[in-house]
Structures are given as structure tokens and as C-alpha cells.
VEXDREN-2710 file (C-alpha; in Angstrom, 1 decimal):
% VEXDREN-2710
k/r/px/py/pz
1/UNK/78.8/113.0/73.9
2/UNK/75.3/114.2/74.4
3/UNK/73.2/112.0/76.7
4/UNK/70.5/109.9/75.7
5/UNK/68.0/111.7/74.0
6/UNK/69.4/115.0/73.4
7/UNK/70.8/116.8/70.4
8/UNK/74.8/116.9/70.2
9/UNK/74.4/121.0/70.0
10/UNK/71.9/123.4/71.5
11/UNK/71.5/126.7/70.3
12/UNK/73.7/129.2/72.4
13/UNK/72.4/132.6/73.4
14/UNK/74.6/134.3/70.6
15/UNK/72.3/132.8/68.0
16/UNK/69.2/134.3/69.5
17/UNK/68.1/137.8/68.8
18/UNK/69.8/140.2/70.4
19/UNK/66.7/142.5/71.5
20/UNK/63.1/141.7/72.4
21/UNK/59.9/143.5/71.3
22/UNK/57.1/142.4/74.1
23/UNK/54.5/143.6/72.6
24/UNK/51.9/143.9/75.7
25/UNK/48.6/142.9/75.1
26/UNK/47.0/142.9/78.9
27/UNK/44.9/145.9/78.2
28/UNK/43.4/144.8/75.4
29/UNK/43.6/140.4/75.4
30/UNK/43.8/140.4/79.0
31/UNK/40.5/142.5/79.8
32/UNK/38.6/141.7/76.9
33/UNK/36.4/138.7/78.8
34/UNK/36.3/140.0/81.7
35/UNK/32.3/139.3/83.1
36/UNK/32.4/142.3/85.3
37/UNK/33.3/145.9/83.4
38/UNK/36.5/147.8/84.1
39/UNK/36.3/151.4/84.8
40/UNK/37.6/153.3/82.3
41/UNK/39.9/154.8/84.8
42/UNK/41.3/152.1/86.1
43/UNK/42.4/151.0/82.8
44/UNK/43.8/154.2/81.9
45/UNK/45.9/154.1/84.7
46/UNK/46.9/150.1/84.0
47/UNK/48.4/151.1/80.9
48/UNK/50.1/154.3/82.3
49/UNK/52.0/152.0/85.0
50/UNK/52.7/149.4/82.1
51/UNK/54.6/152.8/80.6
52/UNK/56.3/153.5/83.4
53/UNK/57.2/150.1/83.8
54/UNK/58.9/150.1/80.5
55/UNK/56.8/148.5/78.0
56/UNK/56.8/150.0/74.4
57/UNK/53.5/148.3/72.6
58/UNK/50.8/148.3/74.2
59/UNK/47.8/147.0/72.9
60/UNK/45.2/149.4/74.4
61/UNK/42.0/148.2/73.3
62/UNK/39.7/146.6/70.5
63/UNK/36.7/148.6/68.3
64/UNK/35.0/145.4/68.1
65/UNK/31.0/146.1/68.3
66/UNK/29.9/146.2/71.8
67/UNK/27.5/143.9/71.4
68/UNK/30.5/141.1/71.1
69/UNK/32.4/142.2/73.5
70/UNK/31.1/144.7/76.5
71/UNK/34.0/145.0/78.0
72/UNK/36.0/147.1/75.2
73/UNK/32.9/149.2/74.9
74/UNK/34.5/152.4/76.3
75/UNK/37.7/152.1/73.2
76/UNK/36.9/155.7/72.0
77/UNK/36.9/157.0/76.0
78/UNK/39.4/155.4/76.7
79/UNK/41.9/156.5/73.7
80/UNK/40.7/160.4/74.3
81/UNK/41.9/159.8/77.9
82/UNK/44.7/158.1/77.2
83/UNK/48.4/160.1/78.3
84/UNK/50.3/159.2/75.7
85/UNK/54.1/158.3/76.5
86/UNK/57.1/159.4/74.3
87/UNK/58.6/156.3/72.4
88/UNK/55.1/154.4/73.3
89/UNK/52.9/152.9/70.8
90/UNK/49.3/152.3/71.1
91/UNK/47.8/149.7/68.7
92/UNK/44.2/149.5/68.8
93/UNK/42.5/145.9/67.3
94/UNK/40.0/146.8/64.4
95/UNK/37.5/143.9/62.9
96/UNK/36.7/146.0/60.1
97/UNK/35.7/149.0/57.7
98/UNK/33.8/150.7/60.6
99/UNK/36.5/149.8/63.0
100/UNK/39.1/151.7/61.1
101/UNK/36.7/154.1/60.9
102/UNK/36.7/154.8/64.7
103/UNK/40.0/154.3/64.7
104/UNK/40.9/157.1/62.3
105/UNK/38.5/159.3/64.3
106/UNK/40.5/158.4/67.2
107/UNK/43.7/159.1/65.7
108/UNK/45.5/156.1/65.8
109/UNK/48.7/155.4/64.1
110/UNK/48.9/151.3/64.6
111/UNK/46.1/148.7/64.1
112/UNK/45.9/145.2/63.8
113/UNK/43.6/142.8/62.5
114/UNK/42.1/139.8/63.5
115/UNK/42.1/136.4/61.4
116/UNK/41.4/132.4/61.7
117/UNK/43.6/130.2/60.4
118/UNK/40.7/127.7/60.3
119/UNK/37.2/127.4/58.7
120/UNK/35.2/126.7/62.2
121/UNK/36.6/130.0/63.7
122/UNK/36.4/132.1/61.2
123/UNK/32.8/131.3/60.7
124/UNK/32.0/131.3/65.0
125/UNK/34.4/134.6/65.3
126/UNK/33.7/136.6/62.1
127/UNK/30.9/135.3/60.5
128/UNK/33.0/134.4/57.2
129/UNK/34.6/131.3/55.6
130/UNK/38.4/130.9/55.5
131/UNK/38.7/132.3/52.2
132/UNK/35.9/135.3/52.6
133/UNK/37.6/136.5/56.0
134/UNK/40.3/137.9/53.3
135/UNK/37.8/139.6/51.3
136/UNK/36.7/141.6/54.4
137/UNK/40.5/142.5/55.6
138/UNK/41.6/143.7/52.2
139/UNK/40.3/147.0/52.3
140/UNK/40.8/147.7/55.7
141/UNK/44.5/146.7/55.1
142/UNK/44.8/149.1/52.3
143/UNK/42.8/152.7/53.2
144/UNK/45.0/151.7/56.8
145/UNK/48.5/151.6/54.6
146/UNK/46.9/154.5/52.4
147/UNK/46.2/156.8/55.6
148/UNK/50.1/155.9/56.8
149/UNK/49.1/153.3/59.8
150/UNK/50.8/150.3/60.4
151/UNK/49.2/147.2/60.2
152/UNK/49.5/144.0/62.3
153/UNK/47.8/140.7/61.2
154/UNK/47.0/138.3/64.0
155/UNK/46.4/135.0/63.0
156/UNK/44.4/132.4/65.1
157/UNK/44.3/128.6/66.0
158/UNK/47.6/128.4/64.2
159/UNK/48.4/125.1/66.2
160/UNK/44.7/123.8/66.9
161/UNK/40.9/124.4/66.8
162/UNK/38.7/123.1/69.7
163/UNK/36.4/122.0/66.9
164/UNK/38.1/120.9/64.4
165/UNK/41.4/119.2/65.7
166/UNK/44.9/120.1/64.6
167/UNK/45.6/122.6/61.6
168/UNK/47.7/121.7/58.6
169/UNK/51.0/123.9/58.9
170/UNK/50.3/124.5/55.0
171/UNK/46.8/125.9/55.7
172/UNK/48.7/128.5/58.5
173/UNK/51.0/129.2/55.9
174/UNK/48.9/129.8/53.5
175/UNK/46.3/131.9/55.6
176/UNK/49.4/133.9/57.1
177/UNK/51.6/134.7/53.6
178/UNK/47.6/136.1/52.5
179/UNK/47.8/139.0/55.4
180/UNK/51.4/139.9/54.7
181/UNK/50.8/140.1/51.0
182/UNK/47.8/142.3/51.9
183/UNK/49.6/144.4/53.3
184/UNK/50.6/143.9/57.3
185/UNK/53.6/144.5/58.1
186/UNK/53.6/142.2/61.0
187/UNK/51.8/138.6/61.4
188/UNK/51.5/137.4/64.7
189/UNK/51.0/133.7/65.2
190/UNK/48.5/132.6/68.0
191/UNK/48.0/129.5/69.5
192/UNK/44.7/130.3/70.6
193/UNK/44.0/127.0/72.9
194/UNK/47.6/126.6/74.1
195/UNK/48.1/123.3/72.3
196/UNK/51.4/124.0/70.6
197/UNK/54.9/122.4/71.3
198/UNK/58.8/123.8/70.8
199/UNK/58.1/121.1/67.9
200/UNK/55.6/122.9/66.2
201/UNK/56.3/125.8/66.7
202/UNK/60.0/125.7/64.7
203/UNK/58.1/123.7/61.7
204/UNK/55.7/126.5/61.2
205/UNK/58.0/129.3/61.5
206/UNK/60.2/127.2/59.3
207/UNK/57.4/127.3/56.6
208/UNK/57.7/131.2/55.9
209/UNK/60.6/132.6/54.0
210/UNK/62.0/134.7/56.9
211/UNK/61.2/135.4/60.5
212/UNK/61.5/139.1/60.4
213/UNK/57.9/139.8/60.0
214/UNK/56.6/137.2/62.3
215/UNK/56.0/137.3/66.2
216/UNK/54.0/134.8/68.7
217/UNK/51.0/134.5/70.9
218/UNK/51.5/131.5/73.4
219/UNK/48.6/130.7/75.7
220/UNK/49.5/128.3/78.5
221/UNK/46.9/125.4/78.7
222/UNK/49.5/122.8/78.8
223/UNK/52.2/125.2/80.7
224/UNK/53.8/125.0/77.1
225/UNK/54.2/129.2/76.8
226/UNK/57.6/129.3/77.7
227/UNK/59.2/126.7/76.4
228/UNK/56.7/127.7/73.2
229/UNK/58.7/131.0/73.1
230/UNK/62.5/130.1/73.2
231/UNK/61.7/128.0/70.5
232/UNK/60.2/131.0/68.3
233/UNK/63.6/133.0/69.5
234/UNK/66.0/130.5/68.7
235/UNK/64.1/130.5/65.3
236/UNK/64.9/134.0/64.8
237/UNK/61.6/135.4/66.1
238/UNK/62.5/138.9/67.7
239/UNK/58.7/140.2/69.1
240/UNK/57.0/138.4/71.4
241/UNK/53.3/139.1/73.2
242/UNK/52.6/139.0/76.6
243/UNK/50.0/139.8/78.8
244/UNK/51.0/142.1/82.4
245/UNK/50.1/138.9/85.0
246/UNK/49.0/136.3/82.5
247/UNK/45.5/137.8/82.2
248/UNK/43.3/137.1/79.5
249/UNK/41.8/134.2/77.1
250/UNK/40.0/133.5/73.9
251/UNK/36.0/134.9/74.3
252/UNK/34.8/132.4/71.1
253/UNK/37.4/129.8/72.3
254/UNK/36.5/128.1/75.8
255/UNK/39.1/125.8/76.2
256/UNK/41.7/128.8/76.2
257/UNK/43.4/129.8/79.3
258/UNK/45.4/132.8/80.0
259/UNK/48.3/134.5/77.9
260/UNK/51.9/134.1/78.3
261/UNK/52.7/136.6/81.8
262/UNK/55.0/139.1/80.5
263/UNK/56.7/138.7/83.9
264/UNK/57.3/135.3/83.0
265/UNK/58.7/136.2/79.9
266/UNK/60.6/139.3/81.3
267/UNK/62.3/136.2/83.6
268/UNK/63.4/134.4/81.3
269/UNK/64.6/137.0/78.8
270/UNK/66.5/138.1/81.8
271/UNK/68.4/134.9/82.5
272/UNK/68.8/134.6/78.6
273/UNK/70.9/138.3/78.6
274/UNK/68.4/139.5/75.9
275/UNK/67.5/143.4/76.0
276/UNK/63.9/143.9/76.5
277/UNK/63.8/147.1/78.1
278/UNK/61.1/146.2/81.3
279/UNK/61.8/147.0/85.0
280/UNK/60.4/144.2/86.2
281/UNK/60.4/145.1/89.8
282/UNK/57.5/147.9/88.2
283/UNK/56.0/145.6/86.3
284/UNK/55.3/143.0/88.8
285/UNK/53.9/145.8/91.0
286/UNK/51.8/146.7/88.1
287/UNK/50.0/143.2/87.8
288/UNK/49.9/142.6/91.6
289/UNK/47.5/145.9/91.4
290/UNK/45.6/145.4/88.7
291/UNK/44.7/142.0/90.4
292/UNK/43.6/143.6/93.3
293/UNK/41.2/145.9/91.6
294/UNK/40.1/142.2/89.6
295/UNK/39.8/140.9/93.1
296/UNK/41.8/137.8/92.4
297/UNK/45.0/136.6/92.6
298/UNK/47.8/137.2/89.8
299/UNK/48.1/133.5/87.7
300/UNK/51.8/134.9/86.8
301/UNK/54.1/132.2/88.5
302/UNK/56.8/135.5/89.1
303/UNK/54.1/137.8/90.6
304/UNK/53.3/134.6/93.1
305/UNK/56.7/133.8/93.6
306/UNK/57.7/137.5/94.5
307/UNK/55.1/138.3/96.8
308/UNK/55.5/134.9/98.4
309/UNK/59.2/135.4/98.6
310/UNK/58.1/139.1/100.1
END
């Protein structure tokens, strides 16, 4: 008999995917609002340790206008400096037709995109309704698919919008089965303010046909990531991004704190006996580094509790 308040039968690890995807976004997500500019080098060699830590995506950077986001100013620099790994892929973000222009000049073979699951959003991130934001993807989806690049739909505010309260799960649905009908290959579901719960999370996955095609982006406002992302596993959900050291945030979304630590994640995956393919021993040295050249300390609860334990 189960004790009060629990369910008679958990899910055992046999039922949850076998192998992990992390698909690293610290380069990228993690840097992207950072007031004072990166060198170029530094985040060259950042993604070079996360490669030699194990990692196989890696999100390198964003062709977003520099206007919006300084910090990702130096995407064409950095992808011609870039030592590419064997078995390593390197998808850049692109916001639209010019971005997958720079993108092909930088020969890229993986983008993503990057949509709003609400009105508000869509209209303070890309200056389009809910509805128009498709009308701007579209192409970019299609000469991407046309030139042979893979294409990865990010969806945002899946679980809540600091403006406009919690989102429909239809209106996610609905806004995510649009990008995979375009043409991504991938949607990625964000929780762009760190509001979700297990809860939630296994209703809205529940509203697609299949988990194959979908992964998730927990932030950890409410120390929910975690917990956010066993859920999504035991749903089936077999890619998962992180961010080396639980860097990063939401630029147009205040309220948001940092991503999901891929140490954290590495952790738990560990104790779960699912393949993932990260040293985390590396990976922790990695973050610990990269937070010395931020001048601050790593917010990743496993880099603190190693070098406290150390």
C-alpha cells in the first residue's frame, strides 16, 4: 500500500529513455545577457572544453541583430574560429531571412528558430502577433530544409507569460504542431520564467501525438528544473537543454533566472543509469572556469557542492 498521498506505482527507470541528448546551450542562452562582452576567445575556448568534456550539441551562438543583443555580436568570428570536433554539432539560433543568410555564409549545417507561444512576447521579442510570427518563420524553415540544414523550433512561455498569466495548453499545442508542420524537425519547449510543475509539464507533452520530436528548456525560478525534467523523461522525452553552470536567462523576460545546470542534470541522469555521454569531472571544471573569467561564482548546486567538498 502506497502512503498517503502517493500513487500505488512510479515509473521505474526501465520506462525512461535509455539515452540522453543534452543539448548544451551555455554558449549561446547562457552568455547572451551578459552586461559586460565576452571575448571572442574566451568563448571559443568555453565551447572547446565543453567538447572535450563530452557534450555533442552545442548551441554556439545567435545571428540575432546586434543591436538586440551585443553580446552575440561576434557570431560570424566566432564560427570562423571555431575548431570544430568530430561527432560535434554546432547549431547556430537564426531570427530570420537575414539570419539564415549569415548562417549559410557561415556554413552551418543546424539552426533553430525562435518562437512565442503567446501574443505579449511575440509582439515585445519579435515585433509580430501570435499568428504573424509563423508567416516570418516559414520561409526561413523551408530555403533551411531546401539547403539540407536541420531545423530546431524553440517555443517560448509554454507554461507562463510575466504579462499575460498562464498559457492555455491548447494555444502551446497549437503554436508548437505549427513549427513541426513547417518543417522543424525538433520543437523544444521552454518554460521561459521557470513557472512550470511535473504537473504541467506531463499534460502538455501529453497534448502532442508523440514525444519523439519534442525536448525541454526548464529555467529554475521556483527550483522546479529538475523535478521539471524527470517528468519530461518519464514522458518519453529523450533531449534535454542545459546550460554548463546554470548560466543564462530570458533578455525580453525579467523575471527569468538561470537555465537548468547541465551539471545538475548530468547528476541526476547519472543516479538514474541513463547514458548521456558527459565526464562530469571535465565538465564541472569547465563551468568553475568560465565563472572565473565572469568573475562570479558558478549558481550550479554540483559545481558548489564539488568545490566545497574539494
Amino acid at each position: 500500500m502506497a502512503a498517503a498521498g502517493l500513487p500505488d506505482k512510479v515509473p521505474s527507470r526501465t520506462e525512461l529513455p535509455a539515452e540522453i541528448t543534452i543539448w548544451e546551450v551555455g554558449p549561446r542562452d547562457g552568455l547572451q545577457n551578459e552586461k559586460s562582452v565576452v571575448d571572442v576567445g574566451v568563448k571559443l575556448e568555453f565551447i572547446d572544453r565543453l567538447g572535450q568534456a563530452g557534450l555533442r550539441t552545442i548551441e554556439a551562438t545567435s545571428f540575432v541583430h546586434p543591436k538586440w543583443v551585443p553580446q552575440l555580436a561576434d557570431a560570424a568570428q566566432l564560427l570562423a574560429g571555431l575548431s570544430k570536433r568530430d561527432g560535434v554539432r554546432y547549431p547556430v539560433l537564426v531570427p530570420n531571412d537575414r539570419g539564415l543568410d549569415r548562417a549559410l555564409e557561415a556554413g552551418v549545417s543546424h539552426i533553430a528558430i525562435f518562437a512565442s507561444a503567446t501574443e505579449t512576447f511575440a509582439q515585445r521579442n519579435l515585433n509580430r502577433t501570435l499568428d504573424s510570427q509563423f508567416e516570418m518563420f516559414d520561409p526561413v524553415v523551408t530555403r533551411a530544409r531546401e539547403a539540407g540544414l536541420e531545423v530546431r523550433g524553440y517555443l517560448s512561455m509554454c507554461f507562463g507569460d510575466p504579462w499575460e498569466g498562464p498559457v492555455a495548453l491548447k494555444q502551446v499545442v497549437s503554436a508548437g504542431q505549427r513549427l513541426l508542420d513547417m518543417g522543424c524537425s525538433q520543437l523544444s519547449l521552454g518554460d521561459t520564467i521557470g513557472v512550470a510543475t511535473p504537473g504541467q509539464v506531463e499534460a502538455l507533452i501529453a497534448g502532442f501525438s508523440s514525444p519523439d520530436a519534442l525536448a525541454v528548456h526548464f529555467h529554475d525560478t521556483y527550483g522546479q528544473a529538475l523535478a521539471n525534467t524527470l517528468a519530461a523523461l518519464q514522458c518519453g522525452v529523450s533531449t534535454v537543454d542545459s546550460s554548463a553552470g546554470g548560466l543564462g536567462g530570458c533578455p525580453y523576460a525579467e523575471s527569468a533566472t538561470g537555465n537548468l545546470a547541465t551539471e545538475d542534470l548530468v547528476w541526476m541522469l547519472d543516479g538514474l543509469g541513463l547514458s548521456h555521454g558527459v565526464d562530469l569531472t571535465k565538465l564541472v571544471a569547465t563551468s568553475a572556469w568560465m565563472a572565473g573569467k565572469l568573475g562570479r561564482p558558478s549558481p550550479s548546486r554540483v559545481v558548489q557542492a564539488v568545490f566545497d567538498q574539494g
